[in-house]
N, C-alpha and C positions, 0 to 999 in steps of 0.2 A: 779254244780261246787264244786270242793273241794276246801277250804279255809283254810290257814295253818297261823301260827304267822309271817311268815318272811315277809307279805305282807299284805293287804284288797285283792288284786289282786287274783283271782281264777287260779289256775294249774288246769290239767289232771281231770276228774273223773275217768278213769281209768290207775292207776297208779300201777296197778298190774296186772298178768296174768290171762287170763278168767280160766283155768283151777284151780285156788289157790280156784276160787268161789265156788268147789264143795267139799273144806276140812270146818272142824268147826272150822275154824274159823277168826275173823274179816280180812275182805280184806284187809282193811287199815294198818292193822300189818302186811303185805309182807316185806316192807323194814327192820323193826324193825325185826321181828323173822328171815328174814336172816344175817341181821348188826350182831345180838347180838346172835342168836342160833346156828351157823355157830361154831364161836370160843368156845364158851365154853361148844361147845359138845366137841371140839377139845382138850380142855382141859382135860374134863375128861376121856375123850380115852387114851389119852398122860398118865396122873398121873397113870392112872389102868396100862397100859403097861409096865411104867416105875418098878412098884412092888419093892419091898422092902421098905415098909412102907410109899413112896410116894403114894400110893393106897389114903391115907385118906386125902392126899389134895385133890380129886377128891369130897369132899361132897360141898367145897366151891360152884367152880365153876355149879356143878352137882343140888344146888338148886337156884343156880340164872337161871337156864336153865329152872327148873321147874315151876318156878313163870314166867318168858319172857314169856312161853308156854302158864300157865294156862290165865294171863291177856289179852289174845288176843282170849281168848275162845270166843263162838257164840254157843252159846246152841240153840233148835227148842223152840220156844213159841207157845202157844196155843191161839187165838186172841178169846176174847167175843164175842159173835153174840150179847149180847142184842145192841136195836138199838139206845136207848139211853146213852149208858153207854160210859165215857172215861177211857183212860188206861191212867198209868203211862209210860212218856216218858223216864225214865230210871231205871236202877236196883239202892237200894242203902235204906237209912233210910231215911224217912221223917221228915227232922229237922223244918220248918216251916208251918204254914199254916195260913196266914196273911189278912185279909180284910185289901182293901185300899178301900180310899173316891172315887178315881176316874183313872182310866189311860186314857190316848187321844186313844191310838189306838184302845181302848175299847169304849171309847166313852163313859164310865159310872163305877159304882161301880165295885170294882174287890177281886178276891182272888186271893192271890199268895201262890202256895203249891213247896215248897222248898224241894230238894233230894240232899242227900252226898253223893257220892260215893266213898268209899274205894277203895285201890291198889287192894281189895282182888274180888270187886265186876264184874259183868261184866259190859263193860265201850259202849257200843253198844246204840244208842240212837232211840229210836222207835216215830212212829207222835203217836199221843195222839187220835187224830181222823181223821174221813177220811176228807179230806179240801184240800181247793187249795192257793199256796203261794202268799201273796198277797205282803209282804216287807221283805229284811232280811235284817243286819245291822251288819257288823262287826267293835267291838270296840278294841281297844287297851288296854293295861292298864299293872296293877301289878300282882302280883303270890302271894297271902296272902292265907292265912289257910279256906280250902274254909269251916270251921267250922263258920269265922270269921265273924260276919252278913257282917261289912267292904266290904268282899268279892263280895258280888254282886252288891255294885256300883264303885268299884275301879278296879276290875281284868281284865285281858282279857275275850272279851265274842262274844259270837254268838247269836244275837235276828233273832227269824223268827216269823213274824208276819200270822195269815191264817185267813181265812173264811171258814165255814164248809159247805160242799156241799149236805148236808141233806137239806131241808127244816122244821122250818124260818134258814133261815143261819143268823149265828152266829160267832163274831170274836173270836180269841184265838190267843195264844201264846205261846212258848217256846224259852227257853235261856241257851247255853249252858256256862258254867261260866269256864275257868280255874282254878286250884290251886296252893297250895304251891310245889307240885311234876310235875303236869301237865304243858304241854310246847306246847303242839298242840293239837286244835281244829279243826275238821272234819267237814263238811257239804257238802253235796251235794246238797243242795237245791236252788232254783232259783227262782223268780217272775213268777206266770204262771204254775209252776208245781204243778200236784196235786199231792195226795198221800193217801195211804189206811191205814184205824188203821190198827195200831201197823207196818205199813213196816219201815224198816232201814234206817235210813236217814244219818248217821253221827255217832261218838263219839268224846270221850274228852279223850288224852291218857296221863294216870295217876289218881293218885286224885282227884275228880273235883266235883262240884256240878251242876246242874239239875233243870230250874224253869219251872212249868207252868205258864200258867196268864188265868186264866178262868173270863166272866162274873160275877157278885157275884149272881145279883137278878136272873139268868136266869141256876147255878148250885148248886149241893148238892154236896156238901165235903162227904166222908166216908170213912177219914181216918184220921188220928192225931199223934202230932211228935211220933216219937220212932216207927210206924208201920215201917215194912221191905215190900217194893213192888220191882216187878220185870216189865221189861219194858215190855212192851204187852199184859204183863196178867194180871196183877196186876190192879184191877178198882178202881181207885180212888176217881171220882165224877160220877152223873148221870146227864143229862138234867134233872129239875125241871119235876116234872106231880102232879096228883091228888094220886099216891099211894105211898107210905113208901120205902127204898130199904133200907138192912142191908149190912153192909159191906161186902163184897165178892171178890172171886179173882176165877178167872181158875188156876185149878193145871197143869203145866207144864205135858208136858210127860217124 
């Protein structure tokens, strides 16, 4: 289901044309790059036609057309095959990576690795691992600075709870947070459906910030604030084992 701020209530999953699925880029920006890329293409047709020095009002309108564009980008990612390794559920910096004593859904010790995403970044949100949805949770809230720690117990948000479908399964989590720009959160996800690392599950449109919640005793972190990850590629942590792993990523193509 897709879940949007004006409601907990799920609309449409598909609320765009199957044919938009085969441009780069995000489905969910159908309505928005026609609302908004419609007119101020129109605009800048209009100022250039117009000539006589109206021409150079045309860069206004001309790079807010470019940024509409590029934010709704959907690049190809490259998914890891190792079998233990998870990916970053979204593009952006890693601002936290937090040991907590305990979460309930987790049932035990946890880390929490924090991602910001930028206007600039792609806002497209990938599953972390392959698992099947066991709880999702949408909250209410405020639009603070999704810099703001504040931010992730005050804002609007999206929790989806999983279970991984590897064996031992393993719970985990992601949470998609609003920000001070961001006004809708994306999910398609449901109780019951599975899902494959790294496939698209949703985004956050605008600024927004990005949580995982891994296990603590049962994952290895290899990554730390200030790293830049990309959703799917980007490996963040591995299942624990008996050998070392160094930080790594898959280079996009």
């Amino acid at each position: 289901m897709l879940h949007d701020r004006s409601a907990s209530r799920p609309t449409s999953r598909h609320d765009y044309p199957k044919w938009f699925a085969h441009f780069p880029f995000a489905p969910w920006g159908f309505r928005e790059l026609n609302l908004l890329g419609w007119p101020l293409l129109a605009l800048v047709i209009g100022f250039v036609w117009l000539g006589g020095g109206w021409q150079w009002l045309a860069i206004v309108p001309g790079a807010l057309l470019v940024l509409v564009v590029y934010f709704f980008r959907d690049p190809p990612r490259r998914i890891p095959e190792a079998a233990d390794a998870i990916v970053a559920p979204a593009d952006g910096t890693i601002v936290e990576v937090t040991p907590l004593e305990h979460d309930d859904f987790l049932a035990g010790p946890a880390v929490r690795i924090g991602i910001f995403l930028s206007i600039f970044n792609v806002h497209i949100n990938r599953a972390p691992l392959a698992g099947r949805v066991l709880q999702t949770h949408y909250q209410p809230g405020e639009f603070l600075n999704a810099l703001n720690p504040d931010s992730a117990l005050r804002n609007e948000s999206m929790w989806i709870g999983f279970e991984t479908t590897a064996v031992p399964t393993r719970r985990f989590a992601v949470r998609q947070i609003s920000g001070l720009i961001a006004r809708r959160i994306v999910c398609l996800l449901e109780p019951g459906q599975a899902v494959a690392r790294g496939e698209k599950f949703g985004m956050i449109k605008l600024g927004s910030r990005t949580e995982l919640l891994l296990p603590r005793d049962a994952a290895e972190v290899v990554v730390r604030p200030g790293d830049k990850v990309r959703a799917g590629s980007r490996i963040v942590a591995y299942w624990k084992s008996d050998k070392t792993h160094e930080p790594t990523h898959v280079a996009d193509p």
